[in-house]
Every structure is written in structure tokens, then in C-alpha cells.
py3Dmol code that shows the C-alpha trace and the ligand (Angstrom):
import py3Dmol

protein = """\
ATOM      1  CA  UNK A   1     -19.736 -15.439   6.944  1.00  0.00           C
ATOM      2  CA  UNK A   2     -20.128 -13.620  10.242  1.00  0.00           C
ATOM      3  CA  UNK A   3     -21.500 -10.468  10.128  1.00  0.00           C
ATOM      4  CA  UNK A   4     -19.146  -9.127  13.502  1.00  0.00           C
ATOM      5  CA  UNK A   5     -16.053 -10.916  11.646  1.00  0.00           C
ATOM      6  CA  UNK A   6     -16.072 -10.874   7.760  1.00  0.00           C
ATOM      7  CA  UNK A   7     -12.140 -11.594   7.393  1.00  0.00           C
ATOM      8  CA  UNK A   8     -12.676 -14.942   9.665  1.00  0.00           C
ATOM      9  CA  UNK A   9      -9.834 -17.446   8.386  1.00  0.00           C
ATOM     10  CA  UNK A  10      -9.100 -15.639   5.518  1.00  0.00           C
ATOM     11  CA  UNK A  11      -5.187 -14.381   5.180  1.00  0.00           C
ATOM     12  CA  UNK A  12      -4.512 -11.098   4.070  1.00  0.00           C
ATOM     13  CA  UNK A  13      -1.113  -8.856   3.862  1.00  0.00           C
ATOM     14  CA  UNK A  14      -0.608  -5.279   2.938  1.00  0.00           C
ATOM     15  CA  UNK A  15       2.185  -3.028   3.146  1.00  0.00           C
ATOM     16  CA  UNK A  16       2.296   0.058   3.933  1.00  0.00           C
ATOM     17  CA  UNK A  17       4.268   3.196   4.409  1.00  0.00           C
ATOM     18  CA  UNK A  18       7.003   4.860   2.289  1.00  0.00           C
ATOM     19  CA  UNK A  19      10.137   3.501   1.140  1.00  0.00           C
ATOM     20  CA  UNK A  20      13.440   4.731   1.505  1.00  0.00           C
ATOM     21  CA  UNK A  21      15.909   4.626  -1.317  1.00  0.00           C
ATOM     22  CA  UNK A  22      19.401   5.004  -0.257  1.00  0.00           C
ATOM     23  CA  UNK A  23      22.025   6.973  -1.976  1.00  0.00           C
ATOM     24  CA  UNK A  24      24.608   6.907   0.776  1.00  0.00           C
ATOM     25  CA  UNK A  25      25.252   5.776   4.302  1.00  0.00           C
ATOM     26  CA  UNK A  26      23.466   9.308   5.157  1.00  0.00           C
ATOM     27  CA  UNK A  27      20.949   9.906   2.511  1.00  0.00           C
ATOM     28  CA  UNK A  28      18.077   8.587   0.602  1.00  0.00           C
ATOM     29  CA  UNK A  29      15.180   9.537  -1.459  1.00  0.00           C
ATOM     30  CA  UNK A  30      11.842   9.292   0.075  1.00  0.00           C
ATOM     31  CA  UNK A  31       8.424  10.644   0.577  1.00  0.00           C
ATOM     32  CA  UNK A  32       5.826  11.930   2.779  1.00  0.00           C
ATOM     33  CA  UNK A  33       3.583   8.443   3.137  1.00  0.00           C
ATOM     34  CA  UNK A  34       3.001   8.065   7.226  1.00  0.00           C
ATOM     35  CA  UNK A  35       1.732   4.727   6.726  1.00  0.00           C
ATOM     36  CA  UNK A  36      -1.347   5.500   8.691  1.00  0.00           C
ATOM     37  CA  UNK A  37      -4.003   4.814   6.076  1.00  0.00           C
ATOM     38  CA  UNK A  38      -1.922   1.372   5.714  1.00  0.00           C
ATOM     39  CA  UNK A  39      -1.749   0.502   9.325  1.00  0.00           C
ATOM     40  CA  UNK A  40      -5.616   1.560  10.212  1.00  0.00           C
ATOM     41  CA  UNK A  41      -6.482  -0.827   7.358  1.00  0.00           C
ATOM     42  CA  UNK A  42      -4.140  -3.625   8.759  1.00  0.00           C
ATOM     43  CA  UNK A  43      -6.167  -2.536  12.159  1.00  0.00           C
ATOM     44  CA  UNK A  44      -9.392  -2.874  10.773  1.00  0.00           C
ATOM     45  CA  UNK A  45      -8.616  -5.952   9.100  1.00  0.00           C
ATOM     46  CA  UNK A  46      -7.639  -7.906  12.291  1.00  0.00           C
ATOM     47  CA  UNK A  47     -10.538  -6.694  14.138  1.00  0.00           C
ATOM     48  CA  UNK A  48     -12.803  -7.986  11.452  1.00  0.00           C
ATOM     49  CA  UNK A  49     -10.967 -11.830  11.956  1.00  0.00           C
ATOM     50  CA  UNK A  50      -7.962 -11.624   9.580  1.00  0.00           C
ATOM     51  CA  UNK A  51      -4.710 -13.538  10.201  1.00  0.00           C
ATOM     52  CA  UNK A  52      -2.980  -9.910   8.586  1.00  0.00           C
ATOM     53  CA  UNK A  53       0.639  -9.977   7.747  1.00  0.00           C
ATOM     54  CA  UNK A  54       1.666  -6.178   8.024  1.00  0.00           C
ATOM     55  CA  UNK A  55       5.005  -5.133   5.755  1.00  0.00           C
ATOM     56  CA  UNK A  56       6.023  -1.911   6.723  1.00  0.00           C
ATOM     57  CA  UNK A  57       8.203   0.709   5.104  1.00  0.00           C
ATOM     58  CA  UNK A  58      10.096   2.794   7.514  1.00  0.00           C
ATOM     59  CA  UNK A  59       7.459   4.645   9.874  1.00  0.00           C
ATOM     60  CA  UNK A  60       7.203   5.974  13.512  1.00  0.00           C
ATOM     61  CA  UNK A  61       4.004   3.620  14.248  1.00  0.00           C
ATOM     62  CA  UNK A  62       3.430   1.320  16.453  1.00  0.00           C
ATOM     63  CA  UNK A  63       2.400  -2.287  15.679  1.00  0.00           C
ATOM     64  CA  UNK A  64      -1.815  -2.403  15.494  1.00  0.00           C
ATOM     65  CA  UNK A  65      -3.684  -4.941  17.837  1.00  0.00           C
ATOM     66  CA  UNK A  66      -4.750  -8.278  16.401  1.00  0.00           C
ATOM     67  CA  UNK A  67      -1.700  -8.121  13.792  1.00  0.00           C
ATOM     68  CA  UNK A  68      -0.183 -11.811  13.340  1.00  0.00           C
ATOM     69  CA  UNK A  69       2.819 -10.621  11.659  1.00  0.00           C
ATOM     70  CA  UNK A  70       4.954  -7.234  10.882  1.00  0.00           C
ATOM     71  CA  UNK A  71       7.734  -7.488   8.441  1.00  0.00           C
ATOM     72  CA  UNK A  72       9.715  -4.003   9.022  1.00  0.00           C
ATOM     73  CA  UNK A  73      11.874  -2.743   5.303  1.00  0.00           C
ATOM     74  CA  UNK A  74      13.193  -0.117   4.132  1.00  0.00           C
ATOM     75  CA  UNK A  75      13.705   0.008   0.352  1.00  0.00           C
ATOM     76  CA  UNK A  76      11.180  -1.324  -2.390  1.00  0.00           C
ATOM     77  CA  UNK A  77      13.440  -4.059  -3.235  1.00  0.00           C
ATOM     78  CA  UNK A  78      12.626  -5.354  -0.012  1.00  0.00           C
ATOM     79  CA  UNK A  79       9.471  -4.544   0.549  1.00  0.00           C
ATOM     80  CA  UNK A  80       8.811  -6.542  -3.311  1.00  0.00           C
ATOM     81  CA  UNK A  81      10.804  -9.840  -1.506  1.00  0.00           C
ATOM     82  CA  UNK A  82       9.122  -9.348   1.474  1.00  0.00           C
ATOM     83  CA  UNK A  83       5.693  -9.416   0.000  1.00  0.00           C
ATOM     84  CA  UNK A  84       6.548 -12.217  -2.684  1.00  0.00           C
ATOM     85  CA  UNK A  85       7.416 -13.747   0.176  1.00  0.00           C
ATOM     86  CA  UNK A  86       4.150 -13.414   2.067  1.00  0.00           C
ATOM     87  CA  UNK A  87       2.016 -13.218  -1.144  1.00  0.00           C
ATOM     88  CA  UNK A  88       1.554 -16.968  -2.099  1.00  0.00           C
ATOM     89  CA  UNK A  89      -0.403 -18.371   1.425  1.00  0.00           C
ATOM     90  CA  UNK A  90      -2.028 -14.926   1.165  1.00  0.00           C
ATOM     91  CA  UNK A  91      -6.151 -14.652   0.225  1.00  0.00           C
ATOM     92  CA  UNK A  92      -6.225 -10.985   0.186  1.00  0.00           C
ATOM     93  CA  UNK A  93      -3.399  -8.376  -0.756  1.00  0.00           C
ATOM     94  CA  UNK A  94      -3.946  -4.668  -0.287  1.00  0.00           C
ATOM     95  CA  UNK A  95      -1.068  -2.543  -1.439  1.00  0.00           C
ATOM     96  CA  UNK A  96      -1.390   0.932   0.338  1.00  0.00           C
ATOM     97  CA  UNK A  97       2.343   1.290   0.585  1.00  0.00           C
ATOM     98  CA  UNK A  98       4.127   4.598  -1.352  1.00  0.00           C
ATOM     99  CA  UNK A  99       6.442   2.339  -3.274  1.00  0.00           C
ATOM    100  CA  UNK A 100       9.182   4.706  -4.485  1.00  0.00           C
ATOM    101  CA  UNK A 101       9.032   5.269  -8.209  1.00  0.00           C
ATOM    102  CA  UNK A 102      13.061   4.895  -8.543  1.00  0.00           C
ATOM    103  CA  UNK A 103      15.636   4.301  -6.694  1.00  0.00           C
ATOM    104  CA  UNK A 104      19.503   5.100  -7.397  1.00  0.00           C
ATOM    105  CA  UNK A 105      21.595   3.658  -9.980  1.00  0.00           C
ATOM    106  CA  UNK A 106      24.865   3.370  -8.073  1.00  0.00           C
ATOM    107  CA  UNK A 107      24.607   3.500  -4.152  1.00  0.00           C
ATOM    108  CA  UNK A 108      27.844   4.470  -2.499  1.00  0.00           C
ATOM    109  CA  UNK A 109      28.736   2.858   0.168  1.00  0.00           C
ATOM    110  CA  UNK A 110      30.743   5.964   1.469  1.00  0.00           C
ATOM    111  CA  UNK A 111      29.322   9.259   2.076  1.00  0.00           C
ATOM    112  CA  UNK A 112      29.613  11.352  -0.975  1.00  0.00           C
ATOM    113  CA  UNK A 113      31.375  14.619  -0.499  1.00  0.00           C
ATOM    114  CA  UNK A 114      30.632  17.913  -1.209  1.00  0.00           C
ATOM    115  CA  UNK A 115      33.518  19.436  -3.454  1.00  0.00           C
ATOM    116  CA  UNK A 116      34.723  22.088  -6.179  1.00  0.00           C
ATOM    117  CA  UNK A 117      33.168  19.427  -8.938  1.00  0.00           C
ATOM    118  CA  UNK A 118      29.723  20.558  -7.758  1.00  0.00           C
ATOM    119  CA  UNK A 119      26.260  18.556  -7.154  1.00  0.00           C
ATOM    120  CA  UNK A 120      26.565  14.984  -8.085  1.00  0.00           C
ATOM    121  CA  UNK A 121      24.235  13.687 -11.245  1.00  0.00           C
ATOM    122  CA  UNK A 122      22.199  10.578  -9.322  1.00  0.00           C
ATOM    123  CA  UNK A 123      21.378   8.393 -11.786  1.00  0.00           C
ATOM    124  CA  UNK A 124      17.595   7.298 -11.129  1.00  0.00           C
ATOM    125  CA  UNK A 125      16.127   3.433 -12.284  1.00  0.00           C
ATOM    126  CA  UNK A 126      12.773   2.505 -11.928  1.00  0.00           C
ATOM    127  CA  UNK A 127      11.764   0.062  -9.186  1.00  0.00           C
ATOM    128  CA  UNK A 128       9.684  -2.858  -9.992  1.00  0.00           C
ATOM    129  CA  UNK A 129       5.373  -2.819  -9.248  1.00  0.00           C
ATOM    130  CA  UNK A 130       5.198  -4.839  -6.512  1.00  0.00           C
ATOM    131  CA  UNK A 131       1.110  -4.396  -6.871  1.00  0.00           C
ATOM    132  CA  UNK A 132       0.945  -5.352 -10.936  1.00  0.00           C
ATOM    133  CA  UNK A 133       3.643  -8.467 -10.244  1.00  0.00           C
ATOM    134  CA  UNK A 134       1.135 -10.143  -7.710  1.00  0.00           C
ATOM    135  CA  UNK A 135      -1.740  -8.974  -9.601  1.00  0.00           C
ATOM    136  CA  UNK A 136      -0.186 -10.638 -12.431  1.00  0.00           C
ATOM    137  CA  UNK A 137       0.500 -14.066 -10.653  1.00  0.00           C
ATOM    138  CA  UNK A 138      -1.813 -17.323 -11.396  1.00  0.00           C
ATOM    139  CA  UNK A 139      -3.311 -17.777  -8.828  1.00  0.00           C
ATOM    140  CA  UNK A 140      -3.117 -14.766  -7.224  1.00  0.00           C
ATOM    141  CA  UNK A 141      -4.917 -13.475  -4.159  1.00  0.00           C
ATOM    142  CA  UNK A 142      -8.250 -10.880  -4.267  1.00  0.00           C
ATOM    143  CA  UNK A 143      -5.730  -7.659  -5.202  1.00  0.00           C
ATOM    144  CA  UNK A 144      -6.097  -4.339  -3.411  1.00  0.00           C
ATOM    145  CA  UNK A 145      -4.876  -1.202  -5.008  1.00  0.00           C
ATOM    146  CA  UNK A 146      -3.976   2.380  -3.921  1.00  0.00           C
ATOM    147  CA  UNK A 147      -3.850   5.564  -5.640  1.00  0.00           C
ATOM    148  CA  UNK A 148      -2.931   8.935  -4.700  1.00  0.00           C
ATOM    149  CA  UNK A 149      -3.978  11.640  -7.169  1.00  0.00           C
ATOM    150  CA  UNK A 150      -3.497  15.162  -7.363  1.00  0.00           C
ATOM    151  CA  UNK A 151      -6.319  15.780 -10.387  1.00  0.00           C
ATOM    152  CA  UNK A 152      -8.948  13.519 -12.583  1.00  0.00           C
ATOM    153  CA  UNK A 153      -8.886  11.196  -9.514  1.00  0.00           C
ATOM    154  CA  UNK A 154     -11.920   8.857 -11.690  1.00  0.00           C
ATOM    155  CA  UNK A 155     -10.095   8.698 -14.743  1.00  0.00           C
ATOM    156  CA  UNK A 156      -6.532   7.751 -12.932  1.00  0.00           C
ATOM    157  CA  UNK A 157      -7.859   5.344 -11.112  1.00  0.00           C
ATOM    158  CA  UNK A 158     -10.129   3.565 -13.558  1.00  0.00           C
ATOM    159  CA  UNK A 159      -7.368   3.700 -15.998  1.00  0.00           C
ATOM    160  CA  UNK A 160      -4.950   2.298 -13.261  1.00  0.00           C
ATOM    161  CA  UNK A 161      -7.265  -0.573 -12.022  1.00  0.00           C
ATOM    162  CA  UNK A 162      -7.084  -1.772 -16.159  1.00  0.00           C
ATOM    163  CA  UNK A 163      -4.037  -1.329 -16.299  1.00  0.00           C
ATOM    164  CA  UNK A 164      -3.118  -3.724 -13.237  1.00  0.00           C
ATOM    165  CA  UNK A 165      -5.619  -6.191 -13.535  1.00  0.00           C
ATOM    166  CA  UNK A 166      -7.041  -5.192  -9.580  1.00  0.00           C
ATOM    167  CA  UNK A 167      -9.883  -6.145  -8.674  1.00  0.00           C
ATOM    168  CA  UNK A 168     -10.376  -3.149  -6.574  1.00  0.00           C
ATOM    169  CA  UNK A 169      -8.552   0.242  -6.008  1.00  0.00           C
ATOM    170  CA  UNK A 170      -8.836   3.009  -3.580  1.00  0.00           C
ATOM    171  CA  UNK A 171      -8.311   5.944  -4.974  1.00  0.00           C
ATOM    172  CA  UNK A 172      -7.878   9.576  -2.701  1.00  0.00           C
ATOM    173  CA  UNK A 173      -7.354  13.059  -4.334  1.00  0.00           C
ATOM    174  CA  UNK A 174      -4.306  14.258  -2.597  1.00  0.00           C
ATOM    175  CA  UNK A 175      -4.070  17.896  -1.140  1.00  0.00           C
ATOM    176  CA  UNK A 176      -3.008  19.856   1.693  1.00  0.00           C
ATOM    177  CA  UNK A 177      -6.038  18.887   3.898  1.00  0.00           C
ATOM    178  CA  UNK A 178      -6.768  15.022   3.166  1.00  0.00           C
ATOM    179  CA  UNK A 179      -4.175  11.732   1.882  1.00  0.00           C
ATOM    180  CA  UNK A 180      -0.713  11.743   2.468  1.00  0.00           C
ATOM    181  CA  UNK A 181       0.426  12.349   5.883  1.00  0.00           C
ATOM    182  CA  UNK A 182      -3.056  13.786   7.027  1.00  0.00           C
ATOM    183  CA  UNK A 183      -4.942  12.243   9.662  1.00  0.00           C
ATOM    184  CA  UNK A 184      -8.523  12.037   7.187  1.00  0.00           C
ATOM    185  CA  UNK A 185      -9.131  11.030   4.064  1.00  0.00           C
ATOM    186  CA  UNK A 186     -11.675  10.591   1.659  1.00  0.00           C
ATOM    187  CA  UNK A 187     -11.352   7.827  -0.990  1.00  0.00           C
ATOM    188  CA  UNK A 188     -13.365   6.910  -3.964  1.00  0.00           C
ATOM    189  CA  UNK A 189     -13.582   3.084  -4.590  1.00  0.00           C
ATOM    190  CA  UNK A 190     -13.732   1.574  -8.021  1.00  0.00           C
ATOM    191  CA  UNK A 191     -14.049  -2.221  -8.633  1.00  0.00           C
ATOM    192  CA  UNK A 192     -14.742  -3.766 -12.422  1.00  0.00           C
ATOM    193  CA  UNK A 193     -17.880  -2.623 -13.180  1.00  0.00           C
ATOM    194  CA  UNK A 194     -19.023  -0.368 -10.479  1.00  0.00           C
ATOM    195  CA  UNK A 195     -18.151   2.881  -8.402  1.00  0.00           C
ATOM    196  CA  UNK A 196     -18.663   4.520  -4.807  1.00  0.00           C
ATOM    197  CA  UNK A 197     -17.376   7.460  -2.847  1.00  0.00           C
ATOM    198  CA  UNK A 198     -16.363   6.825   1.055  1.00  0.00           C
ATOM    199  CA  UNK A 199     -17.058  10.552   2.559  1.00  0.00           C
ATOM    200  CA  UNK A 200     -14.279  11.731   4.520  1.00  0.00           C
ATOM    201  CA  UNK A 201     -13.336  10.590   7.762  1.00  0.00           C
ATOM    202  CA  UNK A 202     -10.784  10.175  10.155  1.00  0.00           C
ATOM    203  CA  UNK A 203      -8.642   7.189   8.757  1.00  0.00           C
ATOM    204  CA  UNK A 204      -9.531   4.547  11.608  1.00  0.00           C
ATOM    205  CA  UNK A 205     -13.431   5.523  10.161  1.00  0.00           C
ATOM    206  CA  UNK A 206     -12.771   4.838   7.051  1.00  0.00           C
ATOM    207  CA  UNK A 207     -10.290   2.002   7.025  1.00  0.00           C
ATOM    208  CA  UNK A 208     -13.065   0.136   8.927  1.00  0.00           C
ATOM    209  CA  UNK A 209     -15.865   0.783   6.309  1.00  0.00           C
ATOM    210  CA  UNK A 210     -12.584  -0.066   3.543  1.00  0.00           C
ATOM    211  CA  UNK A 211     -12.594  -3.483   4.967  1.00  0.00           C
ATOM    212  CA  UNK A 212     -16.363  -3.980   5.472  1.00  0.00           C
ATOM    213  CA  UNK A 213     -16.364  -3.535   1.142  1.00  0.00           C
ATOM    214  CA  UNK A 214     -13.337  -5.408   0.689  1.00  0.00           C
ATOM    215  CA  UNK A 215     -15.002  -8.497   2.760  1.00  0.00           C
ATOM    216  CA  UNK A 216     -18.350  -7.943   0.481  1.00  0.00           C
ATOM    217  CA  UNK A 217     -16.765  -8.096  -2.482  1.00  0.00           C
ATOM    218  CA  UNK A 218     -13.834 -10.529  -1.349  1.00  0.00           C
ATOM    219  CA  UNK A 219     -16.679 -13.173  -0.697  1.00  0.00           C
ATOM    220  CA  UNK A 220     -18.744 -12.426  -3.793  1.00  0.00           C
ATOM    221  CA  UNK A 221     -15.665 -13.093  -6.256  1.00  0.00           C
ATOM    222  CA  UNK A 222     -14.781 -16.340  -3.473  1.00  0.00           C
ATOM    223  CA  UNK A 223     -17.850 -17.960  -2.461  1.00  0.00           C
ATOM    224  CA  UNK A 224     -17.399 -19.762   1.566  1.00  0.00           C
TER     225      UNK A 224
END
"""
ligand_1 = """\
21
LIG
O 0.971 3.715 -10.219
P 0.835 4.170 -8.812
O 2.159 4.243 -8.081
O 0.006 5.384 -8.594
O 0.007 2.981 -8.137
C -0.265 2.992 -6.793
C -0.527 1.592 -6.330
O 0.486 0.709 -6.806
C -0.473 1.473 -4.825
O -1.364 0.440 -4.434
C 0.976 1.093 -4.566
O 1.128 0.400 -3.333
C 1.289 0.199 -5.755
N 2.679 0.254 -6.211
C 3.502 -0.851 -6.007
N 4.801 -0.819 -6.470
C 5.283 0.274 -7.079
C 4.453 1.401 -7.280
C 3.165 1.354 -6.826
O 3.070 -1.858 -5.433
N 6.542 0.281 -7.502
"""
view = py3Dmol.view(width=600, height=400)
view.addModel(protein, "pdb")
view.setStyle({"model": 0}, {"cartoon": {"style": "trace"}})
view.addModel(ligand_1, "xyz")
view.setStyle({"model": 1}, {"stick": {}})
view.zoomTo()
view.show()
């Protein structure tokens, strides 16, 4: 493995970005992911010698350097076929995308109007894990996980790496100054077995040193 390259030859692909569930030709449910943590990673990634497949939710970003591919979606269904798609030549998958949680029962294809019957009821279902389905996939690539907490950020995100089988997860305490939308962050990273913080940082920073652990730990589990 060279030091300067880490990734050489090996294929990874992470999404990124929110997703955008439609509940009429003029609205949808979102949320406030940029997709900048996601695309610095798919940045630093490249630069380190990956062939990176990047599957993006809708952003305003433009395409990293060194990317080999960028699949552009919208809603989690797509972003799940898109990245079942990718998945299986894939050595690496980091999930940083803000999958929405649900989506709506019944789209409608026509705008819905406002009237004297009041707000509409949207019915809400949940949207499938894109990050436990490949986790849970034989064989399955060296799995990447995300999570954005608000409080008990060590206990989430040890009880989340359990509960999807990851073999690492990057976890950031959301607030008004660092994770979504901000231009730093701070994560904690948590692997079976062992723990460390990466200080906060602009995201480029720290999306760099991300990928530096991921390599590490990538070609401990997958010896050249
Ligand atoms: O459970 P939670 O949504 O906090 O988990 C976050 C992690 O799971 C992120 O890596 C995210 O990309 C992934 N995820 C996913 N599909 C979902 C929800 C979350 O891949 N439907």
C-alpha cells in the first residue's frame, strides 16, 4: 500500500446529500443535508487513488476532481437502486447521504389545492435503509456509516453501528455551529472494538484524515 495513495485500485461509492420526497409536482419533504461532508469525502477519496462512484441527492455542488462516476437522484428510492446498483463491484461503501426517513403514501401527480376542506392529512411510509441492506449483503463491501446526533452522540452511534452490522461509523453531534449544512465538523469515529475523536475542522480537513482511517482499517480487515 502506498503511503501518498491508500485507496490505489480499490472501488469505493458513497452517496451523499439529502433526498427529496415528492408530494406533488411542486412540493416535497426534505432536509437541510448540503452534501458537503459527502462530497469532501468523495474528494478525499479520489485524491488518495480511489476509482469513487459519487450518488448524489439533489445539491448545488459541483462534481469533485478525480471522481470516476456521479449518479445524480432525487428520492431514496432511487438513491437505494442507484447504489444497489453500484454496490456489488464496489470494495468500500460510505453512506453519508441524509436518506429521508419517509416518504409519502400517495404522490399526486397534480398539484393539490388549497380549499374550504382544509390542510391535507399526508400519509407518511418509511423508506427502506439503504446502509443496513448493503451491510446486510454476503459479500458485502468494507461498510461506512453516518450519524447525525443531537444528544448521547457515543451511545447512538455505538448502538447504531450493532445494530447495522458497520464496520465503521462516523458519528457528529449536530448543532447550530458544526454538521448539517455547516462548513466544519467534528466527528467521533467508532469501529468494533475501538473509539477516536477527529477535532473539528473545516470538512475538506477532516474528510481527508476520514479517509486516511478508513484506508487503515479498510486494509487491516482486507489484507493486499
Ligand atoms: O439511522 P440513521 O438514519 O441515523 O442512520 C444514519 C446512517 O444510515 C447514514 O449513514 C445514512 O446514510 C444511512 N441511512 C440509509 N438509509 C436510510 C436511513 C439512513 O442509508 N433510509
Amino acid at each position: 500500500m502506498s503511503p501518498d495513495a491508500p485507496l490505489a485500485g480499490v472501488k469505493v461509492v458513497i452517496d451523499a446529500g439529502p433526498t427529496y420526497e415528492d408530494i406533488d409536482p411542486v412540493r416535497f419533504l426534505g432536509n437541510r443535508s448540503s452534501g458537503k461532508m459527502g462530497f469532501a469525502i468523495a474528494e478525499a477519496a479520489a485524491a488518495a487513488g480511489a476509482a469513487v462512484t459519487l450518488i448524489a441527492g439533489p445539491v448545488a455542488l459541483a462534481t469533485p476532481t478525480g471522481i470516476a462516476r456521479r449518479v445524480d437522484v432525487r428520492s431514496a428510492l432511487q438513491m437505494r437502486a442507484a447504489v444497489l446498483e453500484a454496490v456489488d463491484a464496489a470494495d468500500i461503501f460510505i453512506a453519508t447521504a441524509a436518506v429521508a426517513d419517509w416518504r409519502v403514501a400517495g404522490y399526486s401527480p397534480r398539484k393539490i389545492k388549497k380549499g374550504p376542506g382544509g390542510a391535507p392529512v399526508l400519509e407518511l411510509i418509511e423508506n427502506p435503509d439503504i446502509l443496513a441492506e448493503v451491510a446486510a449483503r454476503d459479500p458485502r463491501p468494507f461498510v461506512v456509516g453516518f450519524a447525525a446526533e443531537t444528544d448521547h452522540v457515543h451511545e447512538h452511534a455505538q448502538a447504531k453501528l450493532v445494530r447495522k452490522k458497520l464496520d465503521m461509523l462516523a458519528a457528529n453531534h449536530v448543532d447550530e455551529r458544526v454538521g448539517i449544512g455547516a462548513d466544519d465538523n467534528e466527528l467521533e469515529l467508532i469501529w468494533p472494538g475501538g473509539s477516536e475523536t477527529l477535532p473539528r475542522a473545516p470538512k475538506r480537513e477532516l474528510a481527508r484524515a476520514l479517509v486516511a482511517r478508513i484506508a487503515a482499517h479498510y486494509h487491516a480487515r482486507t489484507p493486499a
